[in-house]
PDB file of N, CA, C and O in Angstrom:
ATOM      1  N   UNK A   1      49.911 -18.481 -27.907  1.00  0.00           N
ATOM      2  CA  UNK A   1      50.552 -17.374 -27.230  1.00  0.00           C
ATOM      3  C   UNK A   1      49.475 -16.444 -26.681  1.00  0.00           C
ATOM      4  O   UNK A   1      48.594 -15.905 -27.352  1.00  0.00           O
ATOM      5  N   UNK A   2      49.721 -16.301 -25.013  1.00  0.00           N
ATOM      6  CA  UNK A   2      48.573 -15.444 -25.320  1.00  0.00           C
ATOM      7  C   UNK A   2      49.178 -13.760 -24.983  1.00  0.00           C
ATOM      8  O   UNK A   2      50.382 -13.565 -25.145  1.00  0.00           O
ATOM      9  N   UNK A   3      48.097 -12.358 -24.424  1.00  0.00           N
ATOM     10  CA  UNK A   3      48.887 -11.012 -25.098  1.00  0.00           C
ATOM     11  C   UNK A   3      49.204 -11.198 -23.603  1.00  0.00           C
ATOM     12  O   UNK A   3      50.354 -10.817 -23.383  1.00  0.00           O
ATOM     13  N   UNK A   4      48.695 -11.571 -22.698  1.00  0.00           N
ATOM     14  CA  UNK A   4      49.587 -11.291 -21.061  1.00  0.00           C
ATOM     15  C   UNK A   4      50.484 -12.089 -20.841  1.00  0.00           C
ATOM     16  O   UNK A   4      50.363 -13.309 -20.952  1.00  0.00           O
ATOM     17  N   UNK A   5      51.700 -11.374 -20.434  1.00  0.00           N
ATOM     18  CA  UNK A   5      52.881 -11.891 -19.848  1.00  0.00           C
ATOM     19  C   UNK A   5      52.446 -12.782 -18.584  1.00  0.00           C
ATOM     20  O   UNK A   5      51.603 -12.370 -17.787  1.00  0.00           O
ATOM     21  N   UNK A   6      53.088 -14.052 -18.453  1.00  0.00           N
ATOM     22  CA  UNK A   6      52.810 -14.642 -16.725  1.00  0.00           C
ATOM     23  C   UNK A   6      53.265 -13.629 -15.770  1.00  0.00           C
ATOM     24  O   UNK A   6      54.167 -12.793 -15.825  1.00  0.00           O
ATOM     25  N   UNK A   7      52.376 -13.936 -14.857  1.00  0.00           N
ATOM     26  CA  UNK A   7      52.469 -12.968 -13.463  1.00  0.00           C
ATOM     27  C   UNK A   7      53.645 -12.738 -12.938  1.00  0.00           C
ATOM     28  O   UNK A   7      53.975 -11.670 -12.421  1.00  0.00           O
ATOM     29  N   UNK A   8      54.574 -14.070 -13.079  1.00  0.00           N
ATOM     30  CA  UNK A   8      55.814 -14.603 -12.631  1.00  0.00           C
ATOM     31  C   UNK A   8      57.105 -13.759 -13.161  1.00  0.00           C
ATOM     32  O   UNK A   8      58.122 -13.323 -12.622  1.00  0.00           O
ATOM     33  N   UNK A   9      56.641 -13.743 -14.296  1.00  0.00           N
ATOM     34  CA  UNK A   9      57.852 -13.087 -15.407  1.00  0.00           C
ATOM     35  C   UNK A   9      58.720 -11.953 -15.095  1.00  0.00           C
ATOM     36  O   UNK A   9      58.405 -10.870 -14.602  1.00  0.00           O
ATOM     37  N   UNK A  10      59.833 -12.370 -15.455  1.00  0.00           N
ATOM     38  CA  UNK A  10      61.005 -11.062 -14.735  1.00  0.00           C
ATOM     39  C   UNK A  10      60.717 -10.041 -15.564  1.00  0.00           C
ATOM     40  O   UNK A  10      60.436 -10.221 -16.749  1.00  0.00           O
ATOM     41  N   UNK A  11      60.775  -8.633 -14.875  1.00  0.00           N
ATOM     42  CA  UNK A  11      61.144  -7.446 -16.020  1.00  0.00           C
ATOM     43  C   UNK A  11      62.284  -7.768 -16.703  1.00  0.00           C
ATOM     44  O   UNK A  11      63.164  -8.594 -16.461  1.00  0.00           O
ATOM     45  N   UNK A  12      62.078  -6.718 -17.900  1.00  0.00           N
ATOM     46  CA  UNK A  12      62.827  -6.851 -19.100  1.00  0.00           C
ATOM     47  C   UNK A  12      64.441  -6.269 -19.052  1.00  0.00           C
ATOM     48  O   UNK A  12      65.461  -6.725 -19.569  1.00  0.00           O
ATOM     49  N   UNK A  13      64.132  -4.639 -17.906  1.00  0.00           N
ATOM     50  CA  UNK A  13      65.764  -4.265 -17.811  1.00  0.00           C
ATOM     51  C   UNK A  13      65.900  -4.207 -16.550  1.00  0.00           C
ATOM     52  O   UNK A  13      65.092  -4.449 -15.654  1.00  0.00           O
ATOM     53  N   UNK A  14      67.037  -3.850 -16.518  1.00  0.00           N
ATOM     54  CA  UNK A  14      67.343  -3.665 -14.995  1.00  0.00           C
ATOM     55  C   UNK A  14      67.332  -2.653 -14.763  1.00  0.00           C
ATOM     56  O   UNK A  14      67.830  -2.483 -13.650  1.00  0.00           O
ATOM     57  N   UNK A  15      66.885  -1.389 -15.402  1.00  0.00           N
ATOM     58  CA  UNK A  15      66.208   0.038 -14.969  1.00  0.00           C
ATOM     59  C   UNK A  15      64.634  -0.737 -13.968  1.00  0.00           C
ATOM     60  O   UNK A  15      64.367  -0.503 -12.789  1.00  0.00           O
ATOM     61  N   UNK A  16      63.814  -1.691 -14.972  1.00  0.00           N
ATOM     62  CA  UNK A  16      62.804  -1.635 -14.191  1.00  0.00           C
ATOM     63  C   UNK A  16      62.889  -2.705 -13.380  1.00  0.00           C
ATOM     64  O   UNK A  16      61.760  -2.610 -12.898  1.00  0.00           O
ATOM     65  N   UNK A  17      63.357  -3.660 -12.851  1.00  0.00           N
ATOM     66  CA  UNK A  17      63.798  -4.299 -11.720  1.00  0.00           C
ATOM     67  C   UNK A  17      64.016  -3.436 -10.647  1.00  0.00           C
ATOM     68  O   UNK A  17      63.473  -3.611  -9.556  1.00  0.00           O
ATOM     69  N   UNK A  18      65.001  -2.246 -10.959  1.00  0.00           N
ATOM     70  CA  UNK A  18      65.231  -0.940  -9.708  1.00  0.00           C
ATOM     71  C   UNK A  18      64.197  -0.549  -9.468  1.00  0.00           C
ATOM     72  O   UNK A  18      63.666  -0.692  -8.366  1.00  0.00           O
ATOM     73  N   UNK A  19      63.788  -0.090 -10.237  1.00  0.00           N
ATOM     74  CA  UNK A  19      61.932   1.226  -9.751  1.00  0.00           C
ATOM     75  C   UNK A  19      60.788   0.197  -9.042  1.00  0.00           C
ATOM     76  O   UNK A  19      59.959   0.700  -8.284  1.00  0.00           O
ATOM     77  N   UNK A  20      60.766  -1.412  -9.338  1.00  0.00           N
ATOM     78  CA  UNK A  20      60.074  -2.421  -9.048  1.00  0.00           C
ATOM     79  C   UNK A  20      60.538  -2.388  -7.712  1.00  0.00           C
ATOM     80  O   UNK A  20      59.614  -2.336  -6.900  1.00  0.00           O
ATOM     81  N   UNK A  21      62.027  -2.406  -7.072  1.00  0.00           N
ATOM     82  CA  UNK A  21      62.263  -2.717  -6.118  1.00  0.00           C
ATOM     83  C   UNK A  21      62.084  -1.438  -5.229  1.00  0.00           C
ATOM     84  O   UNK A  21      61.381  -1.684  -4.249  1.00  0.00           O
ATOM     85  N   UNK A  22      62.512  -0.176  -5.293  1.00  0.00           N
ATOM     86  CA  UNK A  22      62.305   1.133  -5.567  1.00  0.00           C
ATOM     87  C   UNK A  22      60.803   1.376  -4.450  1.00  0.00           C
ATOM     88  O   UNK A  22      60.687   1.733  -3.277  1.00  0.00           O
ATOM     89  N   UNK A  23      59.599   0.879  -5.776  1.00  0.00           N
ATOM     90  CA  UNK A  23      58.132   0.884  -5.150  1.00  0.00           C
ATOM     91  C   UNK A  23      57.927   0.101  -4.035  1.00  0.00           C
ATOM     92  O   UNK A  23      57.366   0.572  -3.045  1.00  0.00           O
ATOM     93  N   UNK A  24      58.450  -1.430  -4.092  1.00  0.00           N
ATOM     94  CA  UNK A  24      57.880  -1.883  -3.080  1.00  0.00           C
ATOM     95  C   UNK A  24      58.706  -1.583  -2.255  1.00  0.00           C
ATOM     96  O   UNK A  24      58.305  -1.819  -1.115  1.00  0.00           O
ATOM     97  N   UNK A  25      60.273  -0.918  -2.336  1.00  0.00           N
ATOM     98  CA  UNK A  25      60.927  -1.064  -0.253  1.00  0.00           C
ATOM     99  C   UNK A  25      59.686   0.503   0.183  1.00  0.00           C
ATOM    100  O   UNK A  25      58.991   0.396   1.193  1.00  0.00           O
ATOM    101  N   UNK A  26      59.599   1.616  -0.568  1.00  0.00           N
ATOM    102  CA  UNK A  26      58.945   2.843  -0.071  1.00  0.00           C
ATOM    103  C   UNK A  26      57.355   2.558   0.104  1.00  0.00           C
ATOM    104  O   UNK A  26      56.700   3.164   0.951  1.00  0.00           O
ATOM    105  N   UNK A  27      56.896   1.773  -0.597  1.00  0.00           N
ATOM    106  CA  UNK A  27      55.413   1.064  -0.092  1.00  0.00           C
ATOM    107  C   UNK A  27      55.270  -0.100   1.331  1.00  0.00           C
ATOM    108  O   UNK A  27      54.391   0.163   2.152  1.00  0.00           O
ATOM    109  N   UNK A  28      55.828  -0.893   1.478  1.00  0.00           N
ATOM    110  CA  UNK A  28      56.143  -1.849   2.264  1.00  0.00           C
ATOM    111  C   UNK A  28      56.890  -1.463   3.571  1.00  0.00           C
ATOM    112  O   UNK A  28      57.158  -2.249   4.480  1.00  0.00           O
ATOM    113  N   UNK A  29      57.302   0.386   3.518  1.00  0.00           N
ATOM    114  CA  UNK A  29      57.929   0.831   4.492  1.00  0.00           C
ATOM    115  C   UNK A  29      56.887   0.967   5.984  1.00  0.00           C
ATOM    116  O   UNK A  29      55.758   1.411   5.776  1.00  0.00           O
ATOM    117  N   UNK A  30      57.149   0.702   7.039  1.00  0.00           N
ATOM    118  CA  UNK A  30      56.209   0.385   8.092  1.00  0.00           C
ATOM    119  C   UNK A  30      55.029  -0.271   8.080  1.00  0.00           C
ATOM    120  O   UNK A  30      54.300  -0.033   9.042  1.00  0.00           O
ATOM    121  N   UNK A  31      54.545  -1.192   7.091  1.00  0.00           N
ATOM    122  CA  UNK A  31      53.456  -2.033   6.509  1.00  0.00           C
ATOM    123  C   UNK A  31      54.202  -3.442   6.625  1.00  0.00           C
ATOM    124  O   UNK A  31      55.365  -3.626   6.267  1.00  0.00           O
ATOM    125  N   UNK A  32      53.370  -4.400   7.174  1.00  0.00           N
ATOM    126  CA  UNK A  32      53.559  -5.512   6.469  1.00  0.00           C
ATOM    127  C   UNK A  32      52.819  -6.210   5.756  1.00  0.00           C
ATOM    128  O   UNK A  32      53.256  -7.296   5.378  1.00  0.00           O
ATOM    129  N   UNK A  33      51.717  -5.859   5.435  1.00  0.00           N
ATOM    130  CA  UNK A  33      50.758  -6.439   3.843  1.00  0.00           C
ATOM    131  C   UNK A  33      50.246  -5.148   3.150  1.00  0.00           C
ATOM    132  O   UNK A  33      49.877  -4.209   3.856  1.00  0.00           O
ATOM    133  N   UNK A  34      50.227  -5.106   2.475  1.00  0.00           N
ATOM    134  CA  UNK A  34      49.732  -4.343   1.085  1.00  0.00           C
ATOM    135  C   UNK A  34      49.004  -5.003   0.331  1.00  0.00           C
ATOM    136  O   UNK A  34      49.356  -6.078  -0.157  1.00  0.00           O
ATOM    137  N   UNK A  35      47.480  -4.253   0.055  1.00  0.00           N
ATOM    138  CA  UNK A  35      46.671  -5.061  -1.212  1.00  0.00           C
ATOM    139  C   UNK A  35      46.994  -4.405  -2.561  1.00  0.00           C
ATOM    140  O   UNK A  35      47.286  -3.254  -2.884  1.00  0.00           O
ATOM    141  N   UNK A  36      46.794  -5.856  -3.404  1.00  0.00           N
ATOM    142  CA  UNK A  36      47.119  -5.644  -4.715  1.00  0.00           C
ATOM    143  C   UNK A  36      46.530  -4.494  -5.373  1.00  0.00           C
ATOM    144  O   UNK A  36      47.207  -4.054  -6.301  1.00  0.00           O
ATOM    145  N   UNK A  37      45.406  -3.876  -5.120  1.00  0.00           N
ATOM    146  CA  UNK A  37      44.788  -2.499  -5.252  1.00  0.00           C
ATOM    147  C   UNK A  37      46.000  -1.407  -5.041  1.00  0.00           C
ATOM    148  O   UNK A  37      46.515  -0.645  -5.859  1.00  0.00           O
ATOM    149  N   UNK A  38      46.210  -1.568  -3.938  1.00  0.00           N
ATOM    150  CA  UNK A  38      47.177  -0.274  -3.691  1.00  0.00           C
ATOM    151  C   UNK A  38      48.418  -0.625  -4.031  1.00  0.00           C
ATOM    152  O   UNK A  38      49.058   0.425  -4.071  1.00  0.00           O
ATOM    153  N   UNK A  39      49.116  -1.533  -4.300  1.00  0.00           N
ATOM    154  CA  UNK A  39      50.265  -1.644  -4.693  1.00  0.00           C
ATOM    155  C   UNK A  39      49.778  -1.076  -6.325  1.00  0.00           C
ATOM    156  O   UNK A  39      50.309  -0.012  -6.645  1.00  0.00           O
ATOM    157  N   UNK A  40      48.749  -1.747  -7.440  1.00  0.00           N
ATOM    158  CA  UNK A  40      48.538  -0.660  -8.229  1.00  0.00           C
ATOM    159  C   UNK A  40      48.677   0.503  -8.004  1.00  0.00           C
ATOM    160  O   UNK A  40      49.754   1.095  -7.932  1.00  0.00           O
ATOM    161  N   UNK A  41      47.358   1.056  -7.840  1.00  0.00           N
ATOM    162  CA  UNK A  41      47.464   2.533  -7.855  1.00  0.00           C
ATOM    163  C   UNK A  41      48.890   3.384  -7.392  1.00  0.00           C
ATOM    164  O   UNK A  41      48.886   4.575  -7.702  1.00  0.00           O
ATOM    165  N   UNK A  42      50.047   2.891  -6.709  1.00  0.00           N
ATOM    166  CA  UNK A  42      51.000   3.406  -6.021  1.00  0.00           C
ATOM    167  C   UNK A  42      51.992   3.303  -7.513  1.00  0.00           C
ATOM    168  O   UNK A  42      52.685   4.259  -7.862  1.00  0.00           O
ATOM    169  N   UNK A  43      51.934   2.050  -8.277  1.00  0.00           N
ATOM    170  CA  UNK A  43      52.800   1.778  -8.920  1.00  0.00           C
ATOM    171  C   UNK A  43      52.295   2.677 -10.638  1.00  0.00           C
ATOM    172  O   UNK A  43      53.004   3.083 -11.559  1.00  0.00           O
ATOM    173  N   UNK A  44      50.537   2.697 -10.400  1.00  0.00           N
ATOM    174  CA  UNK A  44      50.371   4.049 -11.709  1.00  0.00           C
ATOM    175  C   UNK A  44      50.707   5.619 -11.488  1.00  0.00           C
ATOM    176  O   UNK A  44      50.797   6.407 -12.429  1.00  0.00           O
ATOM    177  N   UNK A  45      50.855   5.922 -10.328  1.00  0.00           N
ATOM    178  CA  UNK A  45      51.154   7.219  -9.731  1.00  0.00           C
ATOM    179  C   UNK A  45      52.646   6.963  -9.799  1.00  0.00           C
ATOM    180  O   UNK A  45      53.187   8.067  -9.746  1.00  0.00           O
ATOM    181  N   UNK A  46      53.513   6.048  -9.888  1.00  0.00           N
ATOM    182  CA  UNK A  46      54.735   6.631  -9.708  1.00  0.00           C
ATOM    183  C   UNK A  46      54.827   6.196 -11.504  1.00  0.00           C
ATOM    184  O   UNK A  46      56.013   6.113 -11.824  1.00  0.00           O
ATOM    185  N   UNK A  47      54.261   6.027 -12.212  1.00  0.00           N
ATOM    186  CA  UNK A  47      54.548   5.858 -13.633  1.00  0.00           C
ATOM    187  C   UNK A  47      55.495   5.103 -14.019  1.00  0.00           C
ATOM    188  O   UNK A  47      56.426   5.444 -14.747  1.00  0.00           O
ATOM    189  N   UNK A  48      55.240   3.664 -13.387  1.00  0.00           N
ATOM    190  CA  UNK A  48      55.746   2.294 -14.062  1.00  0.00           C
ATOM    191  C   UNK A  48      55.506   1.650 -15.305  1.00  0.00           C
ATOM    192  O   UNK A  48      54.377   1.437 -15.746  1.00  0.00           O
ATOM    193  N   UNK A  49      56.788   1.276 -15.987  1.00  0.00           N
ATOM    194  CA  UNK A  49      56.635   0.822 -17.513  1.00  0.00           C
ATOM    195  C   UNK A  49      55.033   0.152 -17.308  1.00  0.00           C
ATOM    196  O   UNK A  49      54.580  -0.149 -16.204  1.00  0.00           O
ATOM    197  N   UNK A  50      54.476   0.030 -18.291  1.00  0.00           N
ATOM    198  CA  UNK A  50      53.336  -0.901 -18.810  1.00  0.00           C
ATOM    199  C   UNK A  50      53.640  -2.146 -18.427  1.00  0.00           C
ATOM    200  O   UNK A  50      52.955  -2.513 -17.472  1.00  0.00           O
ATOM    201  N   UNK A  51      54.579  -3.100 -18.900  1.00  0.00           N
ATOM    202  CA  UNK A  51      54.548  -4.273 -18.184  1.00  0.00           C
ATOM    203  C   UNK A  51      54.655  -4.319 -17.013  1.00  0.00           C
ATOM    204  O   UNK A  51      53.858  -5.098 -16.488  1.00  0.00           O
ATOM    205  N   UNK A  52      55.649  -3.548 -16.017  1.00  0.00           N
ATOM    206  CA  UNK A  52      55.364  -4.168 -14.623  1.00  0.00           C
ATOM    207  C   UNK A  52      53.776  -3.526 -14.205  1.00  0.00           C
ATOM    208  O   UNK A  52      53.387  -4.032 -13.152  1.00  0.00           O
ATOM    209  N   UNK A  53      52.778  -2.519 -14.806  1.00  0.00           N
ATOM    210  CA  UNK A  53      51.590  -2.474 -14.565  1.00  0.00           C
ATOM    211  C   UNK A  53      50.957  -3.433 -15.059  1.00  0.00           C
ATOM    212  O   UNK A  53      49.896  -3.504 -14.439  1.00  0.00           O
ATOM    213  N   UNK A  54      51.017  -4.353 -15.967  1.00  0.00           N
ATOM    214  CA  UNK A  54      50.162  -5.416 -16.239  1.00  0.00           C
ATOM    215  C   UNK A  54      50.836  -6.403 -15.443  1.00  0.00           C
ATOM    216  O   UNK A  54      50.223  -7.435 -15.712  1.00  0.00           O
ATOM    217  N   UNK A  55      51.586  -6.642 -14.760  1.00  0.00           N
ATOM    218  CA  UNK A  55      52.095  -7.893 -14.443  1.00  0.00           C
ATOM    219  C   UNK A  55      51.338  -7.802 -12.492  1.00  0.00           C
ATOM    220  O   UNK A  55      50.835  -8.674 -11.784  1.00  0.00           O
ATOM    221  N   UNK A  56      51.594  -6.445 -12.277  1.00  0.00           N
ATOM    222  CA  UNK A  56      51.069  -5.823 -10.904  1.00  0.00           C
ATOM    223  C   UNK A  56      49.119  -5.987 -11.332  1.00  0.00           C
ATOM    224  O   UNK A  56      48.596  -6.742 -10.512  1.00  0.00           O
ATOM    225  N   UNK A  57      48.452  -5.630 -12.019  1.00  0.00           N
ATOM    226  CA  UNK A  57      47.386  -5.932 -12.190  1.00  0.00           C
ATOM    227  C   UNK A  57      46.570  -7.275 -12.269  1.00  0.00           C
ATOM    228  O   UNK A  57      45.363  -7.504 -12.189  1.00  0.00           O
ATOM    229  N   UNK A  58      47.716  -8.116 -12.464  1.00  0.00           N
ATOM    230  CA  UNK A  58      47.296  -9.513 -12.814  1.00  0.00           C
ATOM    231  C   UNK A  58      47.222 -10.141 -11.524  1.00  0.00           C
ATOM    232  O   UNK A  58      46.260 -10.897 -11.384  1.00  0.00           O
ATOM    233  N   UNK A  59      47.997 -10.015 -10.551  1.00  0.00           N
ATOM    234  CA  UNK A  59      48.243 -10.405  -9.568  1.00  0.00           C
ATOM    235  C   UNK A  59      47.171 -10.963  -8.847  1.00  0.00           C
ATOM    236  O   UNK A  59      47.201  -9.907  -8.215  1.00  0.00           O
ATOM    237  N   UNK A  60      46.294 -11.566  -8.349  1.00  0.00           N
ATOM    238  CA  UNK A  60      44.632 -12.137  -7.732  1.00  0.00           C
ATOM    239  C   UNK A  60      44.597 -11.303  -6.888  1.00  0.00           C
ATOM    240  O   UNK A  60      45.686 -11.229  -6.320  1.00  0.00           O
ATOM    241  N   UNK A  61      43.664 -10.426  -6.406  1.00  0.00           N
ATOM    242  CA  UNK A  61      43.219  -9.483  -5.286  1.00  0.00           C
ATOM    243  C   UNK A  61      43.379 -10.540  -4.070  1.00  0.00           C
ATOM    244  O   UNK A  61      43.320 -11.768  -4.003  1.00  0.00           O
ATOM    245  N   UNK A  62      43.637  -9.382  -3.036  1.00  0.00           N
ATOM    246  CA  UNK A  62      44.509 -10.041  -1.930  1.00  0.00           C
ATOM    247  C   UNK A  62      45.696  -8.904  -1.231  1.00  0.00           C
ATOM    248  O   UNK A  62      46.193  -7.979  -1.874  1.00  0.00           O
ATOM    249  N   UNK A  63      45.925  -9.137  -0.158  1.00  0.00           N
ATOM    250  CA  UNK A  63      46.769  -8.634   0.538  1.00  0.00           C
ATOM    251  C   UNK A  63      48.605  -9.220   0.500  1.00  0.00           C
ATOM    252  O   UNK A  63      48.842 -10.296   1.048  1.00  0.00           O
ATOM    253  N   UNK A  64      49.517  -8.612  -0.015  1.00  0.00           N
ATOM    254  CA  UNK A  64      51.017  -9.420  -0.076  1.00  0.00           C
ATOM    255  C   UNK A  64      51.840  -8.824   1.138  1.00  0.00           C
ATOM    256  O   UNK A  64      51.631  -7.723   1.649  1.00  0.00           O
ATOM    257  N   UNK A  65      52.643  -9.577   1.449  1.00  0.00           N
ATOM    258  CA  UNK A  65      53.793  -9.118   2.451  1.00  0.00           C
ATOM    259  C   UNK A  65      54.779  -8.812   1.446  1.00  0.00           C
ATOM    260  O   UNK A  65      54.568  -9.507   0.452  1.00  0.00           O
ATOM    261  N   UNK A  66      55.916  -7.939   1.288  1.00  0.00           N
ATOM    262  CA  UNK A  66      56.619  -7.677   0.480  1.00  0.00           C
ATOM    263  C   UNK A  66      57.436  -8.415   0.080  1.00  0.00           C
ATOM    264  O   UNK A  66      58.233  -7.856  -0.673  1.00  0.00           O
ATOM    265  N   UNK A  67      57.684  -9.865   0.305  1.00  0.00           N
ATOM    266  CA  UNK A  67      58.418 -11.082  -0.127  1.00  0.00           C
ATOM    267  C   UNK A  67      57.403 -11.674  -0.754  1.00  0.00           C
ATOM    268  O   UNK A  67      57.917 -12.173  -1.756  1.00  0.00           O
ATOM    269  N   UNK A  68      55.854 -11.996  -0.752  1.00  0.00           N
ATOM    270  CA  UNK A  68      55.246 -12.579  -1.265  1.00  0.00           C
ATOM    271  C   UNK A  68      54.923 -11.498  -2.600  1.00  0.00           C
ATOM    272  O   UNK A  68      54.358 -11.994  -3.574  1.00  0.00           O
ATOM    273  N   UNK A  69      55.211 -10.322  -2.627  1.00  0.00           N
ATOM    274  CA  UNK A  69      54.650  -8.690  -3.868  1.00  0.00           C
ATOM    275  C   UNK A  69      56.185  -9.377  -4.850  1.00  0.00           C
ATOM    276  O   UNK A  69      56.074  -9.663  -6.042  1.00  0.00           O
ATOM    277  N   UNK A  70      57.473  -9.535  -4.104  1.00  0.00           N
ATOM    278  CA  UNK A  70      58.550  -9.540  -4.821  1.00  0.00           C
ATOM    279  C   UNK A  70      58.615 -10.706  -5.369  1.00  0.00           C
ATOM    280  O   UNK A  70      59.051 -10.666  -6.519  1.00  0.00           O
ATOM    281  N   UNK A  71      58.308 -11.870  -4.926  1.00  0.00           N
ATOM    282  CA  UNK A  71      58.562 -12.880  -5.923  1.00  0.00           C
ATOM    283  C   UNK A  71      57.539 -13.273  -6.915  1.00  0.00           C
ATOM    284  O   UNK A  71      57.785 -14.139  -7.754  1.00  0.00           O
ATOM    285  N   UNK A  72      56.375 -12.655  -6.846  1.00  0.00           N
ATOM    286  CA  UNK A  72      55.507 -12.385  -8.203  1.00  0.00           C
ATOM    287  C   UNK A  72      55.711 -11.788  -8.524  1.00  0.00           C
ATOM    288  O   UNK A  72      55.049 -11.700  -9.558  1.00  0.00           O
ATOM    289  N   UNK A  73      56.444 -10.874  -8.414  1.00  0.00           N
ATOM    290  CA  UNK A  73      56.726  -9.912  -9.651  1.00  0.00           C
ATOM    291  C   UNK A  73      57.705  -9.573 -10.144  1.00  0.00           C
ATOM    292  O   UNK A  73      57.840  -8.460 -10.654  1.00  0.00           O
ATOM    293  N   UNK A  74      58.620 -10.472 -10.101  1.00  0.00           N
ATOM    294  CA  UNK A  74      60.184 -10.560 -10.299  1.00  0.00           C
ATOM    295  C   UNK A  74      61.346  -9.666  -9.723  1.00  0.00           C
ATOM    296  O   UNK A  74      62.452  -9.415 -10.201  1.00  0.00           O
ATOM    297  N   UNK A  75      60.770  -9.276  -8.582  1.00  0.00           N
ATOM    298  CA  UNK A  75      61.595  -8.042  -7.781  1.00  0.00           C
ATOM    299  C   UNK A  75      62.366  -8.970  -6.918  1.00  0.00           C
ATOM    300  O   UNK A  75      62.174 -10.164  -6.691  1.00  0.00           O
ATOM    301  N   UNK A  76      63.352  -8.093  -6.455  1.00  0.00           N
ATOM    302  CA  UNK A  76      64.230  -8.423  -5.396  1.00  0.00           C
ATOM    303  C   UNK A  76      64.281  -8.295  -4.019  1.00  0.00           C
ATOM    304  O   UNK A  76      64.912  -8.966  -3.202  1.00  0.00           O
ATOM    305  N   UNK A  77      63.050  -6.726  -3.754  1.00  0.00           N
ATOM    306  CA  UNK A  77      63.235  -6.136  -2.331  1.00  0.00           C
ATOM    307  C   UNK A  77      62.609  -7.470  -1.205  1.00  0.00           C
ATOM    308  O   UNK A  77      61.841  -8.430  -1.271  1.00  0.00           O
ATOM    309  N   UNK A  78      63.202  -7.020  -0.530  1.00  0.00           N
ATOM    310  CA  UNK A  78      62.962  -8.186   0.685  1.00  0.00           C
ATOM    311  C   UNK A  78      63.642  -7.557   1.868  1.00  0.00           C
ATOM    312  O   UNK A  78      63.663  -8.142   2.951  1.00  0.00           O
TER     313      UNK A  78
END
């Protein structure tokens, strides 16, 4: 077992599924890639549970379109 969740892994409630989806439609708003840097920092400033910050940290540096941010990270926005 190891202590990190897969990258893949759905959040746990559906409070944080909302705020997941939440960050990326208001980040992804007039953008179409976002780097995994700033999707951090956006997602520690708005004070996301710990897991979706480790799951957002894990992510390989790189630029996502918000369908490629949502299905690593178990979000919905699209």
């Amino acid at each position: 077992m190891t202590d990190n969740p897969p990258v893949t892994a759905v959040p746990e409630t559906e409070s944080d599924l909302r705020r997941l989806d939440d960050l990326l439609e208001d980040l992804y708003r007039g953008q179409e890639r976002i780097s995994q840097g700033d999707i951090y920092r956006r997602a520690v400033a708005a004070q996301m549970p710990a897991g979706l910050l480790t799951r957002i940290g894990g992510l390989p540096e790189g630029e996502y379109s918000v369908d490629e941010a949502a299905d690593l990270l178990g979000g919905s926005a699209a």
